[in-house]
N, CA, C and O of each residue as an XYZ file, in Angstrom:
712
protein
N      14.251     11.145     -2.711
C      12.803     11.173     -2.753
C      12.344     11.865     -4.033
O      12.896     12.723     -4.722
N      11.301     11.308     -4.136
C      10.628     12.110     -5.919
C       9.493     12.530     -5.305
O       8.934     11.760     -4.524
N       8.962     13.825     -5.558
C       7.993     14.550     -4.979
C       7.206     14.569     -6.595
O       7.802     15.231     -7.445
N       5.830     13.829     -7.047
C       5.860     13.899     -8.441
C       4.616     15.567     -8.255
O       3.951     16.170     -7.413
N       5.040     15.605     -9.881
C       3.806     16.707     -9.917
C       2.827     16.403    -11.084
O       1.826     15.806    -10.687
N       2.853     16.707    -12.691
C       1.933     16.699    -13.140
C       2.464     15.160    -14.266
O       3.568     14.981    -14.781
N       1.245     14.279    -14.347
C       1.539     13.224    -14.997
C       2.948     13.000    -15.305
O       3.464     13.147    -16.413
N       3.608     12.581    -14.076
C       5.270     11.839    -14.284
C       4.964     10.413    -14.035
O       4.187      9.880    -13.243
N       5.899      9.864    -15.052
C       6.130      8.239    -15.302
C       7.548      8.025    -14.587
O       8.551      8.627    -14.970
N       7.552      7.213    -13.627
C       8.780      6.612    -13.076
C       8.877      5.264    -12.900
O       8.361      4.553    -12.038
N       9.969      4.846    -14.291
C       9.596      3.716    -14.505
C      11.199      2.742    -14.244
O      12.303      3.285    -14.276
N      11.021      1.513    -14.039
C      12.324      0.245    -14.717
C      13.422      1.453    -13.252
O      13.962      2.442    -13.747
N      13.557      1.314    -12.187
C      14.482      2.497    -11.492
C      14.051      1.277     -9.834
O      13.221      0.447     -9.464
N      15.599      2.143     -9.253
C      15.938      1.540     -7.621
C      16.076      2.800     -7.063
O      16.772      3.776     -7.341
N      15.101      2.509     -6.055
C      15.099      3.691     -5.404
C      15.343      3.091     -3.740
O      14.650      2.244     -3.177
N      16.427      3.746     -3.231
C      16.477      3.030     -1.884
C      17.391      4.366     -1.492
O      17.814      5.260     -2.224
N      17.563      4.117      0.247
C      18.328      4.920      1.322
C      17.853      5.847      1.681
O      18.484      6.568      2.454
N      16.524      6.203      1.255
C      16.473      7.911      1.856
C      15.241      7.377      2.899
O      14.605      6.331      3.026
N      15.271      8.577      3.510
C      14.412      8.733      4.819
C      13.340      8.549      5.701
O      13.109      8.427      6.904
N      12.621      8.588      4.306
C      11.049      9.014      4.062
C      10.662      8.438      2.747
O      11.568      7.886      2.122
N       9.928      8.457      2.419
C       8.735      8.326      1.464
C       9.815      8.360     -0.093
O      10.469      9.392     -0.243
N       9.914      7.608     -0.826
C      10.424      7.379     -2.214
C       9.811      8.532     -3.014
O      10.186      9.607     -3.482
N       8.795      7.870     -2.955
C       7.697      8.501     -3.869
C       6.350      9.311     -2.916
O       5.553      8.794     -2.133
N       6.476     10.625     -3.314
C       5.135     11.684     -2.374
C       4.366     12.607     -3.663
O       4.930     13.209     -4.577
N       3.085     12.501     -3.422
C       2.240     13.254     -4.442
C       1.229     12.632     -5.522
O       0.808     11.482     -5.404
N       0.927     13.344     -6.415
C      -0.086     12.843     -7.119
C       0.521     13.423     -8.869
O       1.403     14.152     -9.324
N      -0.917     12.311     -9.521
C      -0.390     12.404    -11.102
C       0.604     11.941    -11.303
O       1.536     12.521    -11.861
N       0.618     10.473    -10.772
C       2.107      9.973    -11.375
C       1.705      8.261    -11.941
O       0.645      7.652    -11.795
N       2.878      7.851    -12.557
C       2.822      6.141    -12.456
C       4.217      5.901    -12.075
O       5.335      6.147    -12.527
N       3.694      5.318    -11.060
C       5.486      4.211    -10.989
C       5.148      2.794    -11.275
O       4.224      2.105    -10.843
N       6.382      2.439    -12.339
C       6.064      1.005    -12.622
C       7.318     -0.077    -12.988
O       8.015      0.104    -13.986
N       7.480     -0.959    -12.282
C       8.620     -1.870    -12.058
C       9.799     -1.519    -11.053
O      10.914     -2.037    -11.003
N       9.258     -0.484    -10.250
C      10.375      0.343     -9.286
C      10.507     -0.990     -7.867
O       9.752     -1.748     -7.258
N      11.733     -0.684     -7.892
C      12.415     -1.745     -6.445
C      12.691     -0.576     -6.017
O      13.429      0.263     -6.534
N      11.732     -0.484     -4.487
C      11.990      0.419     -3.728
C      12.452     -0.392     -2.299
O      12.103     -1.543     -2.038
N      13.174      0.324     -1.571
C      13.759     -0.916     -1.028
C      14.373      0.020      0.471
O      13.711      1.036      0.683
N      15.255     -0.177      1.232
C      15.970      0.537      1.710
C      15.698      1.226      2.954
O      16.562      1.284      3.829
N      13.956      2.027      3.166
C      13.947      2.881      3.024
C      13.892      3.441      4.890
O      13.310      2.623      5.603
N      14.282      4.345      5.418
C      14.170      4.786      6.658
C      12.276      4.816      7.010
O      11.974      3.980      7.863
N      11.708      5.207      6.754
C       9.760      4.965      6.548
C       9.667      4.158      5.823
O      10.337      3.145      5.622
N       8.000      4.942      4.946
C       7.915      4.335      3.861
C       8.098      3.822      2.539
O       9.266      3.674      2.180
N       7.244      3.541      1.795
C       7.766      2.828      0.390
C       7.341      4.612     -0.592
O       8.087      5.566     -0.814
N       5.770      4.383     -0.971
C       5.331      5.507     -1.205
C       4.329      6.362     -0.734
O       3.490      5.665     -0.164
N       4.065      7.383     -0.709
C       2.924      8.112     -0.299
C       1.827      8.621     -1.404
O       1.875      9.851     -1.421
N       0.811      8.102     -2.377
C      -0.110      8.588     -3.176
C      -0.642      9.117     -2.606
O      -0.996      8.752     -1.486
N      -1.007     10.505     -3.273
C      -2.407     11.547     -2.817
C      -3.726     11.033     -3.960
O      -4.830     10.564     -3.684
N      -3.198     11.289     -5.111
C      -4.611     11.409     -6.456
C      -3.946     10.577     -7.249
O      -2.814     10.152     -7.017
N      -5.000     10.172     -8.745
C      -4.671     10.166     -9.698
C      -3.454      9.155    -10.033
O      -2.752      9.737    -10.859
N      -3.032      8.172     -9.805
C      -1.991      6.976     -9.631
C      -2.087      5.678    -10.181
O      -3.081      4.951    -10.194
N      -1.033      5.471    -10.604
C      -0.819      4.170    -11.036
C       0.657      3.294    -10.597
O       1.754      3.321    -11.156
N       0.255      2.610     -9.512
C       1.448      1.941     -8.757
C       1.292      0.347     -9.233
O       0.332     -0.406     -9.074
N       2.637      0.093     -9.903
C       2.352     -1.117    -10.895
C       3.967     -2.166    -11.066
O       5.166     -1.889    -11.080
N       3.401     -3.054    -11.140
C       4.886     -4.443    -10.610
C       6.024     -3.854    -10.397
O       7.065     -4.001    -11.038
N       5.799     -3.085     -9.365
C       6.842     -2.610     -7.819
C       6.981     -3.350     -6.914
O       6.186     -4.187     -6.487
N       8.407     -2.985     -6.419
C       8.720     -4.079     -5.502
C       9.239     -3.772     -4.023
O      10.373     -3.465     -3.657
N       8.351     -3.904     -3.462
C       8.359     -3.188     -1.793
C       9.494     -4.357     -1.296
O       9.582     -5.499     -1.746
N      10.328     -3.747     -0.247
C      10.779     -4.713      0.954
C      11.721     -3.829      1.304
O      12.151     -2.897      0.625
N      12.156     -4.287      2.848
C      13.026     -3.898      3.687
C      13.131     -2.505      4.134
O      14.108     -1.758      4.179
N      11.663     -2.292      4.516
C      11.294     -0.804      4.658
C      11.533     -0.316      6.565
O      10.816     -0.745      7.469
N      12.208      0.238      6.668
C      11.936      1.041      8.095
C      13.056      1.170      8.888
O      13.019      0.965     10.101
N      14.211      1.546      8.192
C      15.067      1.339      9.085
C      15.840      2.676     10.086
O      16.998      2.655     10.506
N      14.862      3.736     10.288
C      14.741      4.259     11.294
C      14.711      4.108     12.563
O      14.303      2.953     12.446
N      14.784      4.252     13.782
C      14.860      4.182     15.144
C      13.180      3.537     15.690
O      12.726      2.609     16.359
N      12.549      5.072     14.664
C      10.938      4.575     15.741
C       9.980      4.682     14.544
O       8.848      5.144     14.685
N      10.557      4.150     13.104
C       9.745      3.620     12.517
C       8.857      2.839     12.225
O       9.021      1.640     12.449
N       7.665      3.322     11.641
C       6.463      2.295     11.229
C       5.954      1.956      9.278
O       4.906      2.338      8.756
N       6.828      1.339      8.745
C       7.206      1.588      7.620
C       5.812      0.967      7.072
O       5.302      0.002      7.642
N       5.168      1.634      5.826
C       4.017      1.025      5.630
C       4.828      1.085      3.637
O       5.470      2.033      3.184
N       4.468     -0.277      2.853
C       4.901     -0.189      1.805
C       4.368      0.887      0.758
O       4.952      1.535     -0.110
N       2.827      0.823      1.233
C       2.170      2.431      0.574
C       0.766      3.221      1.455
O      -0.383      2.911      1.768
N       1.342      3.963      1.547
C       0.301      4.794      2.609
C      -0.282      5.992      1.959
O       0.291      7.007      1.562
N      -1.998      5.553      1.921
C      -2.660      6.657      1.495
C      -3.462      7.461      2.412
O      -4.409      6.903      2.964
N      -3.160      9.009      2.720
C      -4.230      9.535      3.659
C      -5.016     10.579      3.420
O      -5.366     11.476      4.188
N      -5.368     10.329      1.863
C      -6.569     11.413      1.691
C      -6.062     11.381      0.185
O      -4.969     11.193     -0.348
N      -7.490     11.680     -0.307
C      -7.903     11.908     -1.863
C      -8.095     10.323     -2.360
O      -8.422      9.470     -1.534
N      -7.942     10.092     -3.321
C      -7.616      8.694     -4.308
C      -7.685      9.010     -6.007
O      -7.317      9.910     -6.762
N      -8.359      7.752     -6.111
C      -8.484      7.643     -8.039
C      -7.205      6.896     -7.916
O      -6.205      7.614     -7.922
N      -7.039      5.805     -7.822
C      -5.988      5.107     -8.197
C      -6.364      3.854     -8.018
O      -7.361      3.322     -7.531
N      -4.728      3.227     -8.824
C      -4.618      1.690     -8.936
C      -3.157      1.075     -8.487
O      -2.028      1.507     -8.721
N      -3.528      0.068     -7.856
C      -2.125     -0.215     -7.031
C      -2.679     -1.922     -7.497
O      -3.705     -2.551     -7.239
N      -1.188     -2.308     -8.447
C      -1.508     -3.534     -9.354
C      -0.256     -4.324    -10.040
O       0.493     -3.923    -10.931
N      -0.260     -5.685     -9.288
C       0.833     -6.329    -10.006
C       2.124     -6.357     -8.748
O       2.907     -7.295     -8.598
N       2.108     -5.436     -8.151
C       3.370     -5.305     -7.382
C       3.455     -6.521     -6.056
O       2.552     -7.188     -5.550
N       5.023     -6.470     -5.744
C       5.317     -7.467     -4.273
C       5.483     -7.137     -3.474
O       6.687     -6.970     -3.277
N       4.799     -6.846     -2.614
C       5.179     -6.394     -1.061
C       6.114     -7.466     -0.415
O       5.554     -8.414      0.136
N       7.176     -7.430     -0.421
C       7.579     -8.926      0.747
C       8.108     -8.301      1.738
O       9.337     -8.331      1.668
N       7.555     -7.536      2.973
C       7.151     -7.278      4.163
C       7.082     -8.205      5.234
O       6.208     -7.889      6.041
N       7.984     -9.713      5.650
C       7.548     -9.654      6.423
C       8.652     -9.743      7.441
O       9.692     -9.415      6.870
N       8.905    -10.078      8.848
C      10.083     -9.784      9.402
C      11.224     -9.984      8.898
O      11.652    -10.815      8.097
N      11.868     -8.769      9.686
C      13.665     -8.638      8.547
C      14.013     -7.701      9.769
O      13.357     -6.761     10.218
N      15.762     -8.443     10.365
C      16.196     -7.948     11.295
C      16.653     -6.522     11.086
O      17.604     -6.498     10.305
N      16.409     -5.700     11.384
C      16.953     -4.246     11.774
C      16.157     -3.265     10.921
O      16.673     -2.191     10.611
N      14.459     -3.701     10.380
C      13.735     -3.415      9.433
C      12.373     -3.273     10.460
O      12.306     -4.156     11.316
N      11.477     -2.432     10.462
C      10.533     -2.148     10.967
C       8.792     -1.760     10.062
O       8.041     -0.785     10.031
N       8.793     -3.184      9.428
C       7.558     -2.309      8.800
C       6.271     -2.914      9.287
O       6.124     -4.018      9.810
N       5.283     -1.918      9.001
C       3.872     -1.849      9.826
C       2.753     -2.579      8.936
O       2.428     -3.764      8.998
N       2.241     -1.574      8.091
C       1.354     -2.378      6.740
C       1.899     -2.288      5.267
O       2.388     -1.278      4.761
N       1.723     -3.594      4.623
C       2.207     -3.265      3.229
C       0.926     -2.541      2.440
O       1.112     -2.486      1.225
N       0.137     -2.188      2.726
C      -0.546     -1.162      2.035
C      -1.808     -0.646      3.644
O      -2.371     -1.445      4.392
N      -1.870      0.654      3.688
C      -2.812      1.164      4.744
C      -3.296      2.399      3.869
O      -2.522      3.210      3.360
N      -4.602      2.430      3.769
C      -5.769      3.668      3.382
C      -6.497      4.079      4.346
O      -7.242      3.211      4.804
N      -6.560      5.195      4.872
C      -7.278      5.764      5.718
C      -7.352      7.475      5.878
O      -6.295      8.060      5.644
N      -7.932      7.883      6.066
C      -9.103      9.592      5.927
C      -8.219     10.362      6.794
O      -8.402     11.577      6.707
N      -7.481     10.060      7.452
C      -6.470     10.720      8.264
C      -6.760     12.559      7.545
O      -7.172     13.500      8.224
N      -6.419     12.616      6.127
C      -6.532     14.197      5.824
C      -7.603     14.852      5.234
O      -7.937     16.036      5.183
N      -8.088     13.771      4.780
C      -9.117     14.194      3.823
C     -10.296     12.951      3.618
O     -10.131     12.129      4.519
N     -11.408     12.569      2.733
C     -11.762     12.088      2.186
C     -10.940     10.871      1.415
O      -9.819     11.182      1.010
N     -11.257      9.916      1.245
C     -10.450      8.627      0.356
C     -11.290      8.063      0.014
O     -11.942      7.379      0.803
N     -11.629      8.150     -1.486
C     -12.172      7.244     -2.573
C     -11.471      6.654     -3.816
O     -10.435      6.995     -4.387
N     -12.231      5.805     -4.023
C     -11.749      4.922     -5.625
C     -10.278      4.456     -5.170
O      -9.327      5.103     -5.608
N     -10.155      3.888     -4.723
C      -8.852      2.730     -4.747
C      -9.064      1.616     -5.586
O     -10.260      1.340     -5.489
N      -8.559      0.917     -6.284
C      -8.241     -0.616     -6.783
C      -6.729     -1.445     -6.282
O      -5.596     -1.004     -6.472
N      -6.980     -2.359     -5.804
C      -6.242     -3.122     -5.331
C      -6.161     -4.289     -5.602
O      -6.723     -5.161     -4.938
N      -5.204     -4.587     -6.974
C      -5.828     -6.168     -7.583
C      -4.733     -6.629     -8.569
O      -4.196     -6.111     -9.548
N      -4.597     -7.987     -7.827
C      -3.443     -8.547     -8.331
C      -2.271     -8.612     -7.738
O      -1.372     -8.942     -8.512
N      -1.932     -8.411     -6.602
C      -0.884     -8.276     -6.073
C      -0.085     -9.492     -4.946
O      -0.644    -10.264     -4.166
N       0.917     -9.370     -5.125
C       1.065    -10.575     -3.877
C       2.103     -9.455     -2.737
O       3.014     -8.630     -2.806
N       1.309    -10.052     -1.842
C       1.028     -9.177     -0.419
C       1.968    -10.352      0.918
O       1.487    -11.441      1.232
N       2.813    -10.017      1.297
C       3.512    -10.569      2.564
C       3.513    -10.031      3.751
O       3.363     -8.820      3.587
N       3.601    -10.282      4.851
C       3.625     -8.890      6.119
C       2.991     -8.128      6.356
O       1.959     -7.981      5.702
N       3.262     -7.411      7.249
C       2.804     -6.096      8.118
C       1.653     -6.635      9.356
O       1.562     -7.789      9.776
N       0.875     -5.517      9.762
C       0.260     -6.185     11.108
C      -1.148     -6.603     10.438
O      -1.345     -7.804     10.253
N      -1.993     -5.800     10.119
C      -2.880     -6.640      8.416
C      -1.849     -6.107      7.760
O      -1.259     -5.042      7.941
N      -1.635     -7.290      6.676
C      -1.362     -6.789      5.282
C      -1.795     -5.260      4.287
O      -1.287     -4.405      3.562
N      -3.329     -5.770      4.998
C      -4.053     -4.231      4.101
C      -4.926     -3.861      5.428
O      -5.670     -4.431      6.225
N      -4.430     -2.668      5.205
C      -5.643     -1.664      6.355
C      -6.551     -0.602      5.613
O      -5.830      0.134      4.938
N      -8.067     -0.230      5.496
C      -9.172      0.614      5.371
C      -9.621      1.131      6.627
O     -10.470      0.544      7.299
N      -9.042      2.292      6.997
C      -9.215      2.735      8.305
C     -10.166      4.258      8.065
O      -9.964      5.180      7.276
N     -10.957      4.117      8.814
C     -11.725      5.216      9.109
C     -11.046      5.885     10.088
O     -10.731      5.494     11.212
N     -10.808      7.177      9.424
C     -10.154      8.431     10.718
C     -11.195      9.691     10.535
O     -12.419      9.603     10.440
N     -10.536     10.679     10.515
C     -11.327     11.675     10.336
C     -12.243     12.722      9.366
O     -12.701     13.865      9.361
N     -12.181     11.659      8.661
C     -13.077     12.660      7.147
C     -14.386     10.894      6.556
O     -14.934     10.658      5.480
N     -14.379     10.099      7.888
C     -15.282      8.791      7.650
C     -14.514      7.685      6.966
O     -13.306      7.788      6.755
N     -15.049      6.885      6.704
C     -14.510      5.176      6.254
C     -13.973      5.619      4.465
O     -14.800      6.094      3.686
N     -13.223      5.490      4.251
C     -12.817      5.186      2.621
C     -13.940      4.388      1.767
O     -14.302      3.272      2.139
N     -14.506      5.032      0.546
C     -15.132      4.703     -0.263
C     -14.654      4.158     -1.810
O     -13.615      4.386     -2.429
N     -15.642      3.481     -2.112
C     -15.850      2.382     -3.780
C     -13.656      2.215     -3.398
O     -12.731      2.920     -3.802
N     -13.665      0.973     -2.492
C     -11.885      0.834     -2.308
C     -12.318     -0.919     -3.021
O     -13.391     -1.481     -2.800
N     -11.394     -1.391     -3.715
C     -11.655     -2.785     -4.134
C     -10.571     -3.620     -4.460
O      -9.838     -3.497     -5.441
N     -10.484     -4.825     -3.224
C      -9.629     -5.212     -2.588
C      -9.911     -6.776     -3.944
O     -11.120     -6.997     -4.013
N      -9.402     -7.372     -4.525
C      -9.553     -8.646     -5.764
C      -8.202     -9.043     -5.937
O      -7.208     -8.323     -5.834
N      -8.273    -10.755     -6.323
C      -7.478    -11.081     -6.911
C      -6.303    -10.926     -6.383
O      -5.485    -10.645     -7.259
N      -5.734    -10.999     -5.074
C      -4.585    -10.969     -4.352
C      -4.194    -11.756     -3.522
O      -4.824    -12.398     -2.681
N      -3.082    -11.711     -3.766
C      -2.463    -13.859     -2.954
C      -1.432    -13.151     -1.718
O      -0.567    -12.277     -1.776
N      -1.841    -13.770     -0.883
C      -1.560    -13.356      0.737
C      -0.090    -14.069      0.981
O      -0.378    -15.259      0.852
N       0.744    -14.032      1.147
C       1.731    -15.128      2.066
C       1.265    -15.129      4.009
O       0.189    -14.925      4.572
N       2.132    -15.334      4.345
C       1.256    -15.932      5.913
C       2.147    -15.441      7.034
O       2.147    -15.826      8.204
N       2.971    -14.441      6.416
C       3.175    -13.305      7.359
C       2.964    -12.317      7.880
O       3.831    -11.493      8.173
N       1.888    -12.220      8.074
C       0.853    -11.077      8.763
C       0.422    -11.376     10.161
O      -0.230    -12.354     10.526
N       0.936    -10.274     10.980
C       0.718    -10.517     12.468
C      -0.994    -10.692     12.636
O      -1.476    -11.625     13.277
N      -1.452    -10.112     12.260
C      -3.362     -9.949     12.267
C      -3.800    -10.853     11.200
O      -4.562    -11.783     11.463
N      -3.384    -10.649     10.058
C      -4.604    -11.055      9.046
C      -3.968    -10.240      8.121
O      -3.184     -9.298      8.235
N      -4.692    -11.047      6.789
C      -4.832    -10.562      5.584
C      -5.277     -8.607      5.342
O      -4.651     -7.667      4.853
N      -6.312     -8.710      5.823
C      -6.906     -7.212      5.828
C      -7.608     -6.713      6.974
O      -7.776     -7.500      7.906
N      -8.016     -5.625      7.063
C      -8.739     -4.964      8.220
C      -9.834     -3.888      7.562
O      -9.404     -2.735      7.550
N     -11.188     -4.066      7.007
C     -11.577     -2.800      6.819
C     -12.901     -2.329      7.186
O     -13.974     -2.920      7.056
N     -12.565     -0.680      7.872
C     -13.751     -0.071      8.633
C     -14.815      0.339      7.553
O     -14.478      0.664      6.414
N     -16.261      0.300      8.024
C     -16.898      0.915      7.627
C     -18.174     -0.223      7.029
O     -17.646     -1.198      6.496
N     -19.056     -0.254      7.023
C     -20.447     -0.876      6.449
C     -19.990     -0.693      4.630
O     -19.702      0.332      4.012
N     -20.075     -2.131      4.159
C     -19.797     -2.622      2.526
C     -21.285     -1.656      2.042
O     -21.181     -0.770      1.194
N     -22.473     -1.944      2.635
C     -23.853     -0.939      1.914
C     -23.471      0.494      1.788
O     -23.909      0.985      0.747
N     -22.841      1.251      2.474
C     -22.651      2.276      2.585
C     -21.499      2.703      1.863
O     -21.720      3.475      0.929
N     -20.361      2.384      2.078
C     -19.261      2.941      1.453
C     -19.140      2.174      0.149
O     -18.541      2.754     -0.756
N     -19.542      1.149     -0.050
C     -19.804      0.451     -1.653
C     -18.119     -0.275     -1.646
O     -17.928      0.022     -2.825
N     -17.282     -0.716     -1.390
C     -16.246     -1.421     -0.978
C     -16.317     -2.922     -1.187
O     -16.964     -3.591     -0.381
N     -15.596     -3.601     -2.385
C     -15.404     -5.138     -2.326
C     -14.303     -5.415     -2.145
O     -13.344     -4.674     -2.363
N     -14.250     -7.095     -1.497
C     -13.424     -8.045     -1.597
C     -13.887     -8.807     -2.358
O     -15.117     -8.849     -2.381
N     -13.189     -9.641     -3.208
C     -13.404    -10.454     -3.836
C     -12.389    -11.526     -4.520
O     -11.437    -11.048     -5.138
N     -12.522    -12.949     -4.455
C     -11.418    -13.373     -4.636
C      -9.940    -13.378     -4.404
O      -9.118    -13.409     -5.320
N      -9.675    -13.349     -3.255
C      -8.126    -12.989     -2.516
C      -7.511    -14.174     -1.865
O      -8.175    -14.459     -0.868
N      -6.655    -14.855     -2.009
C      -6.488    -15.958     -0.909
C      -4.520    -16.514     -0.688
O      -3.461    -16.229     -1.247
N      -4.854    -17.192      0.171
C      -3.482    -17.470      0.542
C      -2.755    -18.304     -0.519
O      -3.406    -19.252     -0.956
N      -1.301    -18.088     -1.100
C      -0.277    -18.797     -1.702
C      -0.557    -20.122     -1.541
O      -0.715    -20.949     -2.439
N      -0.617    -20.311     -0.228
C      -0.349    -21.996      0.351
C      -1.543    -22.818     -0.195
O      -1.477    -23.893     -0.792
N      -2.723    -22.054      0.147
C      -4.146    -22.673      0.463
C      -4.956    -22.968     -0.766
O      -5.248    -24.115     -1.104
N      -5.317    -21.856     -1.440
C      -5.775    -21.051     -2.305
C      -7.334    -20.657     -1.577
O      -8.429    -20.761     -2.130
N      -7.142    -20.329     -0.618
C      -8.669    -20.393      0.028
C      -8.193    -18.718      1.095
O      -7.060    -18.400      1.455
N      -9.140    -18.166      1.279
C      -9.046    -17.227      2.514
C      -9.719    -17.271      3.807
O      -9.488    -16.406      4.652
């Protein structure tokens, strides 16, 4: 696991087998990382991030895992861009969402989410309101779905007037439509 601290670049690297979380913390970029392997999740961003043509899969191979490819639960300022989630069933692999944001610790603003091709999980993308209210200015563009998602493409809480939150342009591989 890489616990980052102040502006670390982790770049062109395989990161697989450990337990938990690859990547935990803030002020970092990871970019072209095959994370793979992993007993949980892929990564955990707090702040300040740049998660970029990474390559999620075969996440959860724990007992009573819920492997999410990147799970944010409080703070933001980031960009999650370019990367492959291919998430979707894989025998003896347990993963949940390839990307989930939600207030669980804190406050969650400024996400970008654009460009990515997205496979699996139960939505693909979750914006969950927990306990600090709905995630704000989060902007979901430009991302091509495959059609392994138990739910749907996305899930997100909260009134678009209020929290200021787009979709825009996202659609399925197959279709090109959402």
């Amino acid at each position: 696991n890489i616990q980052s601290g102040e502006n670390i670049l982790i770049e062109d690297c395989e990161i697989e087998g450990m337990k938990s979380a690859a990547i935990l913390g803030r002020n970092f970029t990871a970019r072209r990382c095959n994370i793979w392997n992993s007993g949980a999740d892929g990564i955990k961003p707090y702040s300040n991030f740049l998660i970029e043509a990474c390559y999620f899969h075969h996440l959860g191979y724990v007992e009573d895992a819920h492997a999410d490819g990147i799970q944010l639960v409080r703070e933001g300022n980031g960009v999650i861009t370019g990367n492959n989630f291919d998430m979707g069933p894989e025998e003896g692999y347990k993963n949940s969402q390839c990307i989930i944001i939600q207030s669980n610790d804190a406050a969650v603003d400024a996400i970008v989410i654009d460009s990515n091709w997205i496979n699996g999980g139960g939505f693909s993308i979750q914006i969950r309101e927990r306990n600090y209210g709905a995630p704000t200015n989060i902007s979901i563009t430009n991302n091509l779905f495959g059609r392994d998602a138990q739910f749907g493409t996305h899930i997100v809480d909260g009134d678009d007037t209020v929290t200021n939150n787009i979709i825009n342009c996202n659609r399925y591989e197959d279709t090109n439509e959402l």
